[in-house]
C-alpha positions in Angstrom: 25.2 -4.3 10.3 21.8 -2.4 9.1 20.5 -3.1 5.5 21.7 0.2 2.9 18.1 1.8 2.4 17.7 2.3 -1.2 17.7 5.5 -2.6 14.6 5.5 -4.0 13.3 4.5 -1.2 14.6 7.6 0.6 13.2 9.5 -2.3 9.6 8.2 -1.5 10.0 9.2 2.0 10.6 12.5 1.8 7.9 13.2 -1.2 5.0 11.3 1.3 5.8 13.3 4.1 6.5 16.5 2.3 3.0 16.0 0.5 1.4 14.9 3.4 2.6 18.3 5.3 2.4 20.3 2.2 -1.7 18.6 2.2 -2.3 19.4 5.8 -5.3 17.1 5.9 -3.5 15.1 9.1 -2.1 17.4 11.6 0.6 15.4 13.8 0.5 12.6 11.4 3.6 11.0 12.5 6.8 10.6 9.8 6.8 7.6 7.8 8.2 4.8 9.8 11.3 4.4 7.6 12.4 1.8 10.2 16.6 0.8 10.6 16.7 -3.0 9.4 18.1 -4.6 12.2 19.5 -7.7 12.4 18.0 -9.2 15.4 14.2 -9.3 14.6 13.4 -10.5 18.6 14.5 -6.5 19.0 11.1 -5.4 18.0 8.6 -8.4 17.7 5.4 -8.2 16.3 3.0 -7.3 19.0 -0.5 -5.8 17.3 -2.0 -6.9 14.4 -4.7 -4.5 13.7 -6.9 -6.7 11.0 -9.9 -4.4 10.4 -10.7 -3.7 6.4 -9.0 -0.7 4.9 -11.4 2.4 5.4 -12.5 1.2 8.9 -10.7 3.5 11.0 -7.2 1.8 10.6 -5.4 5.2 10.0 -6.7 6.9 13.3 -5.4 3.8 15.1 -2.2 3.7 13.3 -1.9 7.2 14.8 -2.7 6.2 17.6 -0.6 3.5 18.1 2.4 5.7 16.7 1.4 8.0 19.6 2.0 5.0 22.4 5.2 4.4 20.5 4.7 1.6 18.3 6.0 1.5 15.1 3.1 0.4 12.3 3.7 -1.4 8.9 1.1 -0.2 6.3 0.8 0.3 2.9 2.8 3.5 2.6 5.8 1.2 3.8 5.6 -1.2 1.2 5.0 1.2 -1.3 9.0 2.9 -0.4 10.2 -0.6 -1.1 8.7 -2.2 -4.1 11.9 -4.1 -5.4 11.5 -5.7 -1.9 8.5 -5.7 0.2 5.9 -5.5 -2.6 7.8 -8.1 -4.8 7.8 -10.1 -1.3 3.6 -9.8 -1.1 3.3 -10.6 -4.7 5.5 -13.7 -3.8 3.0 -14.3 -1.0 -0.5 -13.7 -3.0 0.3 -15.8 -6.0 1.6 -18.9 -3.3 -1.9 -18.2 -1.4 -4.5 -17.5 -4.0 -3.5 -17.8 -7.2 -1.5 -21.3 -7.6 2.1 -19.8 -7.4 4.8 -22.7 -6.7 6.5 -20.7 -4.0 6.5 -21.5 0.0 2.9 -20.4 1.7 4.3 -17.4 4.0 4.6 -18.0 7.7 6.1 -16.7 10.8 9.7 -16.3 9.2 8.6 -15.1 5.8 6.3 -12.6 7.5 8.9 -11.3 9.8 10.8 -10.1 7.3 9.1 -8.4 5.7 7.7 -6.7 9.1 11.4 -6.2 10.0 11.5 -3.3 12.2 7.9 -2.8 13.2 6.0 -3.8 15.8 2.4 -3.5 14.3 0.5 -4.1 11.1 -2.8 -2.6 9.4 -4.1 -2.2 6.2 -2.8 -3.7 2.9 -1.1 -5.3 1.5 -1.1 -8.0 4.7 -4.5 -6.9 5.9 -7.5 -8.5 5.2 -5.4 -10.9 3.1 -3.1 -12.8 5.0 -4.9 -12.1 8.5 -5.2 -15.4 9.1 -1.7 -16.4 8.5 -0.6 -13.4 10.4 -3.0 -14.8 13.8 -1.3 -17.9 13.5 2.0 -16.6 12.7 2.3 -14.1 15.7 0.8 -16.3 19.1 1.7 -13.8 21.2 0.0 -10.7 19.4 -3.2 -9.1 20.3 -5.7 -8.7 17.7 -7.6 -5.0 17.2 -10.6 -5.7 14.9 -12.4 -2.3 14.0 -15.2 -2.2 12.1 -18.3 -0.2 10.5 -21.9 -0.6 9.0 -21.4 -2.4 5.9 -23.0 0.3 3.7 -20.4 2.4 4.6 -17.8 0.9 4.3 -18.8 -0.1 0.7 -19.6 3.5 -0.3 -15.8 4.6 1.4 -13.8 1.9 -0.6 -16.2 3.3 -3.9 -14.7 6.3 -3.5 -11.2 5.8 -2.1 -9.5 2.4 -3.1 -11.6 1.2 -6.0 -11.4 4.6 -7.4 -7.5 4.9 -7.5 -6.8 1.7 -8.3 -8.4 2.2 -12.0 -7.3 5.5 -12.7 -6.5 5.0 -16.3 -3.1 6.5 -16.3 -1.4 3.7 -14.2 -0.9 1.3 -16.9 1.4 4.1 -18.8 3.3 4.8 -15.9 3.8 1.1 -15.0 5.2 0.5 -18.6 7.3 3.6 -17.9 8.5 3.0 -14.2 9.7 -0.3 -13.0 9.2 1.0 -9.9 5.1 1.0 -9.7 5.2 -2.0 -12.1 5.0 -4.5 -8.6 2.4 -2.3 -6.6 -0.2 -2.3 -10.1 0.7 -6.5 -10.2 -0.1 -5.9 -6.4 -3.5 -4.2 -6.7 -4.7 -6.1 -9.7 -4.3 -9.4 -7.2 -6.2 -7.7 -4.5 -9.1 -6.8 -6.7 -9.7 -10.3 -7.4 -9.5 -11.3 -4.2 -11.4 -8.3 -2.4 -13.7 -7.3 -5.5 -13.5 -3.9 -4.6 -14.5 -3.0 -8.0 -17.6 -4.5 -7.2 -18.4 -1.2 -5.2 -19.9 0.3 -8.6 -22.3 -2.0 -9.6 -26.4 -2.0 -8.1 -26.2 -5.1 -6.2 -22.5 -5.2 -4.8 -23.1 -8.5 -3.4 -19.5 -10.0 -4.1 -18.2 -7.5 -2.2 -20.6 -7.3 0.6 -20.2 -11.2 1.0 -16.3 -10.3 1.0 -16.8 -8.2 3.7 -19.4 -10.3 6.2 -17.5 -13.8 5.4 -14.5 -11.9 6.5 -15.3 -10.6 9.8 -16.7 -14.2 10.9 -14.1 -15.8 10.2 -11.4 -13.3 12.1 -13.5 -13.8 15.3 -13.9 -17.4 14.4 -10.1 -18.5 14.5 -8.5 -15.8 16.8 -9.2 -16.5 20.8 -11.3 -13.8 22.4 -8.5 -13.4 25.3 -6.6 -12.0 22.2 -9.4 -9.8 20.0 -10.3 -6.7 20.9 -13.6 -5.4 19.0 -13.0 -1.5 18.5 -15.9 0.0 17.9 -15.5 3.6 15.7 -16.5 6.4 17.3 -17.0 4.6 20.7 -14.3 3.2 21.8 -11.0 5.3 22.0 -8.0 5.4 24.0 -9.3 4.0 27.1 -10.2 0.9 25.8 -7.2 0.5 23.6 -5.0 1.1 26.5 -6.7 -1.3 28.7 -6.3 -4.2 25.9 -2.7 -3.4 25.3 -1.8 -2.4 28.4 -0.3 0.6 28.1 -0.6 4.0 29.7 -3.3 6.0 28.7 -1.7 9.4 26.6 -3.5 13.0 27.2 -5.5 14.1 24.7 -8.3 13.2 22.7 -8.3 9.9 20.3 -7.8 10.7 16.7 -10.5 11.2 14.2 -9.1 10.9 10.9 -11.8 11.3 7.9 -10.3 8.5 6.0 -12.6 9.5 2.5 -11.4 12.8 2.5 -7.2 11.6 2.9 -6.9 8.5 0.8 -7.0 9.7 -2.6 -4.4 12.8 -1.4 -1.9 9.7 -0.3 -2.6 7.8 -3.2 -1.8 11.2 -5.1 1.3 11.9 -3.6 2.6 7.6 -4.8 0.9 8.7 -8.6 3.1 11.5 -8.7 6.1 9.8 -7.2 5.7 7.3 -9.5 5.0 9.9 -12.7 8.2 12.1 -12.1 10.4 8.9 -12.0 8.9 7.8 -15.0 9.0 11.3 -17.0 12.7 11.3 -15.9 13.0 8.2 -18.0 10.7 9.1 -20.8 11.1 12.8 -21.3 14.6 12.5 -22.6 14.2 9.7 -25.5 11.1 11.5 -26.6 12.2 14.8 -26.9 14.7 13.6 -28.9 12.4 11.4 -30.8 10.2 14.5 -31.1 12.9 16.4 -32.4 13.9 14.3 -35.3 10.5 13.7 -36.4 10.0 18.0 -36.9 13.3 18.0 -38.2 12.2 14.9 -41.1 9.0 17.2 -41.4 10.7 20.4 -42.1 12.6 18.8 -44.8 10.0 16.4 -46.2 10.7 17.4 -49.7 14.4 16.4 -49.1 13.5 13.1 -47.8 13.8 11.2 -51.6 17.3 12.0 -51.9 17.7 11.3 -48.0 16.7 7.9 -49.4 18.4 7.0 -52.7 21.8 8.2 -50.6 21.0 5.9 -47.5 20.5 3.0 -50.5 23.3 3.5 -52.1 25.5 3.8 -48.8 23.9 0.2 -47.7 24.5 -1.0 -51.3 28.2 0.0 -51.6 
C-alpha cells in the first residue's frame, strides 16, 4: 500500500508548479516529480547519479533526463517533505560531518529517501554525500558536469549564497516548523561548502571546495561509469550514448540557471511565509487589538488595576 502524501506536501506542489508556470522562465519544465511511494524500491532503482555542483548545468540535465523518462530527486523534492526527507539529510549531515551519533547513511538509508526516483542532482545529496552515493549505487552511471571555476563562483554569489542569508528566514523559521529543517539544512551546507565564501576578495575556501571536489569524484568513481559533460558542448548525443538510450528530437535544453534560482527559491520563501502568517496573523491581531484597546483607555488603566488586586486578593 502507497505511503499517504502529506498535505502540505501537496500544498507545496501545487504552489512550485503554479509559480514556476505563473514565472514562465522554464517553458516545458516538467511537473514536480511528486513520485507514488512504493513499496518495492527494486521497481525503480537508482540508475544516474548526476554529481556536478549546483549551478553547473544540473537543471538542464534534470530536464533532460525528465524528457527520456527518468524521474529526478532534487532539491525541490526534499523541500515538499521536510518532516521527512529533509529531517532524513539533517540525520545524514550531522552522522557525516558534524559528530552526530546516528548510522553513516548507505545503500538502504539512501534508498529511502530516493524512493520513487530513479536519478539524483543537486542538493541536498549532491556534492555532499556523492561519494557515499558512488558507492552506495554499483550499478549507476555517473554524469559529472562542470564549468570554469570563476563562474561558477560568481553563479553560486548570486544564486545560493544569496538566498540562503536573506535576513527574513530566521523569522519565518521561528514562525513555521515547516522551513525550520531546510534553514538547519542550509546552515550545515554552508559550513561544509563555504558558499558564503563567494563575497569575500580572495574566495579561496570556496574555490579549494570546488577543485578538491572534482578530483576526488574522478578519483573514486571508475571511468567505465563517469561521463564528463561538458556545458555547452556536449548535449543529447553524448548523454544518450552513455546511458543508452534513444536519442529524443529536439534541441538539448539551455536553462540560464542565474536567472531561475532565486524565482524557485522565491516561490519555497513564500510557501513558507503564508503558512507561517496563517499561524501568526491570528494571535497578533488579537494581541494588536488589545494593546489599542489598553491604549484608548489608558486613563482607566489604575482602576483596571486596584480591581484586578482586589479580585486576586479576595
Amino acid at each position: 500500500m502507497a505511503d499517504v502524501i502529506p498535505q502540505e506536501s501537496q500544498d507545496f506542489h501545487r504552489m512550485a508548479n503554479y509559480g514556476m508556470r505563473k514565472l514562465n522562465f522554464m517553458p516545458g519544465l516538467p511537473p514536480v516529480a511528486n513520485a507514488e511511494f512504493i513499496e518495492d524500491r527494486e521497481k525503480r532503482p537508482i540508475k544516474v547519479l548526476c554529481l556536478g555542483m549546483p549551478r553547473t548545468g544540473t537543471m538542464s540535465l534534470g530536464l533532460a533526463l525528465a524528457t527520456l523518462g527518468y524521474k529526478c530527486y532534487n532539491h525541490i523534492e526534499a523541500c515538499a517533505y521536510p518532516e521527512r526527507d529533509m529531517k532524513s539529510w539533517n540525520e545524514a549531515l550531522d552522522a557525516k560531518y558534524f559528530g552526530g551519533e546516528g548510522k553513516k547513511y548507505g545503500r538502504n538509508e539512501f534508498a529511502r529517501i530516493l524512493k520513487g526516483f530513479d536519478a539524483v542532482a543537486d542538493g541536498p545529496a549532491v556534492p555532499y554525500f556523492s561519494e557515499d552515493l558512488i558507492e552506495a549505487f554499483p550499478e549507476a552511471k555517473v554524469i559529472l558536469t562542470e564549468r570554469p571555476v570563476d563562474d561558477w563562483i560568481r553563479s553560486i554569489s548570486t544564486s545560493v549564497a544569496t538566498a540562503w542569508g536573506w535576513w527574513s528566514w530566521p523569522f519565518i523559521v521561528w514562525a513555521e516548523p515547516c522551513a525550520a529543517e531546510w534553514y538547519r539544512e542550509a546552515q550545515r551546507l554552508e559550513k561544509v561548502s563555504h558558499f558564503s565564501d563567494s563575497f569575500t576578495s580572495e574566495k579561496k575556501l570556496i574555490r579549494t571546495h570546488y577543485t578538491d571536489y572534482y578530483a576526488r569524484i574522478r578519483k573514486i568513481c571508475p571511468k567505465e561509469r563517469l561521463l564528463d559533460f561538458k556545458l555547452g558542448v556536449h548535449g543529447y548525443k553524448e548523454l544518450c550514448e552513455f546511458l543508452g538510450d534513444k536519442q529524443p528530437e529536439g534541441e538539448y535544453p539551455r536553462i540560464n540557471e542565474s536567472k531561475t534560482f532565486l524565482p524557485i527559491y522565491s516561490v519555497w520563501w513564500w510557501y513558507c511565509a503564508r503558512r507561517a502568517a496563517q499561524k501568526v496573523l491570528p494571535g497578533a491581531l488579537v494581541g494588536g487589538v488589545a494593546l489599542w484597546t489598553l491604549w484608548r483607555r489608558r486613563q482607566d488603566l489604575p482602576s483596571y488595576l486596584r480591581s484586578i488586586k482586589a479580585f486576586l486578593l479576595y
